[in-house]
N, C-alpha and C positions, 0 to 999 in steps of 0.2 A: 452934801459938802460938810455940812454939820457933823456927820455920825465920821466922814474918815479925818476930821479936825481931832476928834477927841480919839484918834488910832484903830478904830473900829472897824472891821475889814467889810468890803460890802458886800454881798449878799449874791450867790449869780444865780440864777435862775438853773432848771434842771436841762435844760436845753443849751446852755452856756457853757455848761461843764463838757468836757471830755469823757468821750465815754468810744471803749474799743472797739464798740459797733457802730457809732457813728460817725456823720461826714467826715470829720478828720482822722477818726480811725482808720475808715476804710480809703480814704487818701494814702495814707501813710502805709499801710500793708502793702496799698497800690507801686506805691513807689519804690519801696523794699523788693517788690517782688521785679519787677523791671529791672532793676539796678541788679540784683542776683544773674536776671537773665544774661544783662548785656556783660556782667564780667567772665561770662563762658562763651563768648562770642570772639574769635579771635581769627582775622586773615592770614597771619604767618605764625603758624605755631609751628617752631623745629624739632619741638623734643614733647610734640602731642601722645601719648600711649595708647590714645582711641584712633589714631591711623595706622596702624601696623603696616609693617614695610618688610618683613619676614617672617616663616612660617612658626617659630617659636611665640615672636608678637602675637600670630593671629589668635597660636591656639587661647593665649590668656583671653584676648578681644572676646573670643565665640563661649567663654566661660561668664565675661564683664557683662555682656548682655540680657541673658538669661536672667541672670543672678539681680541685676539691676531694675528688670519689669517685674518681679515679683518682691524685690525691696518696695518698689513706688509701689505696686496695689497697695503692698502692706500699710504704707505711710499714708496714703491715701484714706485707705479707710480707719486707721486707726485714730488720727486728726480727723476727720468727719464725723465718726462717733461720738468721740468727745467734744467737739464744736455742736452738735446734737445736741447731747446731754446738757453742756454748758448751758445754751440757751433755752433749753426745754425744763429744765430741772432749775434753775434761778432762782434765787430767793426772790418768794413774794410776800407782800403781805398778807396774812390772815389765810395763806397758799398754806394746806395741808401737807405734812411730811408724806414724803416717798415711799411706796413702800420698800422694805428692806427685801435683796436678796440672798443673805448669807446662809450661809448651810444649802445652796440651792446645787444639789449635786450634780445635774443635767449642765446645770451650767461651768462648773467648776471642772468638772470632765472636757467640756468643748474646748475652753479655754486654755485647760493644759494640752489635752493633745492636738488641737487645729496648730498650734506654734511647733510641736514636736513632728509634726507633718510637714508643714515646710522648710523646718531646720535639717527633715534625713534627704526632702528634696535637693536643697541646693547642696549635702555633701557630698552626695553621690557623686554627679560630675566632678566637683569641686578635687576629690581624692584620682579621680581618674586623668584628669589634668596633670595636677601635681605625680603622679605617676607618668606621663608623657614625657614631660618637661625633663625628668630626671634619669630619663632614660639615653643612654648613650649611642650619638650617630653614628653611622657606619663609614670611613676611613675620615673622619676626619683630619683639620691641620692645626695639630696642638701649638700654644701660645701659653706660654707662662705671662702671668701679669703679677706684679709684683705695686702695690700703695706704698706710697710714702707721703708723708705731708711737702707738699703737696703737687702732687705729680705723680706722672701713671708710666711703669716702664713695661714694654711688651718685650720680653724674647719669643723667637721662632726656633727652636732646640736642632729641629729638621732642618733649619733653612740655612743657620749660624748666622743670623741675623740678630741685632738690639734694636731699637728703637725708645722713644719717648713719645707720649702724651699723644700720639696720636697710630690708630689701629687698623692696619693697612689688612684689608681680605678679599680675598676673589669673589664674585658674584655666584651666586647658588649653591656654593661648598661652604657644610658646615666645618664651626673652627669650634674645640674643644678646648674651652678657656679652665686653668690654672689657676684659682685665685690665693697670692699671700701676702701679710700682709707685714710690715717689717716695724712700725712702730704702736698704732691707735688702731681702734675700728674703722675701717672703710667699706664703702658700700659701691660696688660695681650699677652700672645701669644705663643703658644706652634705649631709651626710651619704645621707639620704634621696632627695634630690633629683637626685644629681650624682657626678661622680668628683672627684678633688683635682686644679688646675692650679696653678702656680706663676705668682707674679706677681713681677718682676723685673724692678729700676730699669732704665730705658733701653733696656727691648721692650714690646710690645705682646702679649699671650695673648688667646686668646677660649676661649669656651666657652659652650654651647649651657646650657639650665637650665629647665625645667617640673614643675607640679604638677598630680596629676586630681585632688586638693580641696580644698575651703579649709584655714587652720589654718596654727598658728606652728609652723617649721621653724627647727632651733636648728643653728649651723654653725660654726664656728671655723678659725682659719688654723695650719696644722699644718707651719710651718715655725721653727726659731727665731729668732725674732727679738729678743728683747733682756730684761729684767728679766720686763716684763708679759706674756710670749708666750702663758700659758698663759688671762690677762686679756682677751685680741684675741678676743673674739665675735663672736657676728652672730648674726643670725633674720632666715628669708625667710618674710614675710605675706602667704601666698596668699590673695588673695578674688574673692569672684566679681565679675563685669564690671560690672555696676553699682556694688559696693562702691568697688570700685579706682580708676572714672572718677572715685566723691564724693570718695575720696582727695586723684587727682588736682586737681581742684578747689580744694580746701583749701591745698592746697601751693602752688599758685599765689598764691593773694591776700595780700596785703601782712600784714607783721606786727600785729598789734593791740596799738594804742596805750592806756599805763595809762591812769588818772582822776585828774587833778592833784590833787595834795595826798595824793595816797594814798600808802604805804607802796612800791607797785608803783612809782607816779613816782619816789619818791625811789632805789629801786632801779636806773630807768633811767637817772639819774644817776648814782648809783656804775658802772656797767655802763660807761660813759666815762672819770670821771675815773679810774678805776683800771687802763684800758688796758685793759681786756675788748677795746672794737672793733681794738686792732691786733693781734688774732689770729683773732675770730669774723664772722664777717658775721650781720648780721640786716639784712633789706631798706630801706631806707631810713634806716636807723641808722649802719649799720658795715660794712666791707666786707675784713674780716681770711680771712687764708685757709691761715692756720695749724691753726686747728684746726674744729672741725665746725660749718656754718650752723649759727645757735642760732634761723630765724627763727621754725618753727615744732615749736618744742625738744618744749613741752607733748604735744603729735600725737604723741609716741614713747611706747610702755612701757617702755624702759629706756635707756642714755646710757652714757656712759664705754667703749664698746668693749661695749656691751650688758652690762658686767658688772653693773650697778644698774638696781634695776626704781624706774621714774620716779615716784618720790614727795619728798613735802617733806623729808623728815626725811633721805632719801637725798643729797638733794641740799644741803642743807646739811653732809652729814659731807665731801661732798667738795669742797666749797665751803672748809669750814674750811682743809684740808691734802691738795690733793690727788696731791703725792708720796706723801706717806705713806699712802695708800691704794690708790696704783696707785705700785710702784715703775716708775722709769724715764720719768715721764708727761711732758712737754712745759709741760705749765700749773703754774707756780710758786704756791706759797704765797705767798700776798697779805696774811697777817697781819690777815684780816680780824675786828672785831671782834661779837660776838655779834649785836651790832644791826644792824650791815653784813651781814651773812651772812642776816638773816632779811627784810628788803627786798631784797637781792638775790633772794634765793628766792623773794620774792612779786612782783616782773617777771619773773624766768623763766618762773612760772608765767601769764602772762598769753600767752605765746609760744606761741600754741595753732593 
């Protein structure tokens, strides 16, 4: 009590101390390595890259694998060695230096070519993949996709089809994607289905893209591009060939028109007077090209860059203020009033 009266720090013993080998060392690596485990453990993963779900996915998977057991040997043993050395070679006392191996050319020989051995291993495939990948399928169904911040527009050129933010394709036919990009960098990626392309104002990317089954494929653009980057979704809606052709179908035919006097009518008035059409197109309406055809908005499960699943209540919050829901977003607050905003909702919703 004496020695820490006069500020003197006490003393700890060599066993007191911390030290990375011991009990709380190896607690704590313990626990480190657990906590690693359990953040790759996950029950619903929708936009997993390790489940392929089409045969472009797989080829990358059967590349991943490979490539990934001769990563861990490596890591494996190159940590073991030096965990080796570390505690074999430790400063001791009155412990005689090492001897040196410098200039030891057997050794210096292994060392450069054992890495240059495994480095032509894993390009091998590596180049032959990416030659797959690159290679273009036989009739596909070309799809222009075109980035913007932020939202994702698909034309069908063949079908005379638009859409938005979400990527309608038949089951087991591949689709020949188009990528451009209209303002920033964007990055294509629909997880399961694909690898990531970049899409980039003032070129043209393609990329090949298929599913063997039906079912919403959830994807995102994994480059930054501005406030909302993490906001820019997408889902690719595989269905089978007749579902796809009734699709098609629907997307073709003209917008439908409200029931005068109804709330939906006087919506489609406001949808004018408030400059809605010099940004959206709906066919025979409007013909804006700023932001997403809204002709058959209804036919989507979700809107805004797929971030909202396509409901009324959804769509009036962003109706109200949709800066302030999507930072960075293009469509201004229109100061619309409560009553504006739920006519407006109720001709959107006739956009089926």
């Amino acid at each position: 009590m004496r020695r820490l009266a006069r500020g003197r720090a006490p003393v700890l013993s060599a066993r007191s101390r911390w030290h990375p080998f011991g009990r709380r060392g190896r607690l704590g690596a313990a626990v480190a390595c657990l906590s690693l485990l359990a953040a790759a453990c996950a029950k619903n993963a929708p936009m997993d890259t390790l489940e392929p779900a089409g045969p472009n996915a797989r080829t990358i998977d059967n590349l991943i694998n490979p490539v990934f057991i001769i990563a861990a040997i490596v890591f494996v043993a190159v940590e073991g060695i030096a965990l080796v050395f570390t505690i074999r070679y430790r400063h001791r006392e009155g412990a005689p230096e090492p001897v040196q191996i410098h200039g030891s050319t057997k050794l210096e020989v292994g060392w450069t070519l054992i890495p240059a051995l495994i480095l032509l291993g894993i390009a091998v495939p590596t180049i032959a993949t990416i030659f797959k990948l690159a290679k273009a399928p036989d009739n596909p169904l070309n799809v222009t996709v075109t980035a913007r911040q932020f939202w994702w527009e698909y034309e069908y050129p063949d079908l005379g089809v638009v859409t938005a933010n979400e990527l309608h394709m038949p089951v087991g036919r591949n689709l020949e994607l188009t990528l451009r990009g209209e303002d920033v960098i964007h990055s294509f990626w629909v997880p399961k289905l694909s690898g990531k392309t970049d899409v980039v104002p003032g070129r043209s990317n393609r990329m090949s893209i298929s599913a063997d089954t039906p079912g919403t494929y959830l994807g995102q653009c994994t480059e930054f591009c501005g406030l909302s980057h993490a906001n820019m979704r997408l889902k690719a809606v595989v269905q089978a060939p007749a579902e796809f052709e009734a699709w098609v179908d629907s997307q073709r035919r003209a917008a439908s028109a409200p029931v005068p006097g109804s709330p939906a009518a006087e919506g489609a008035e406001l949808y004018l007077s408030k400059g809605c059409g010099g940004c959206h197109t709906v066919q025979g309406v409007s013909e804006g090209k700023v932001g997403p055809d809204l002709t058959h908005l209804d036919s989507r499960s979700s809107f805004a860059g797929s971030m909202f699943e396509m409901t009324p209540e959804n769509l009036a919050t962003w109706l109200r203020d949709p800066p302030g829901v999507k930072p960075g977003s293009k469509m201004p607050n229109l100061n619309l009033s409560a009553d504006e905003t739920s006519k407006l909702v109720a001709y959107l919703e006739t956009l089926k």
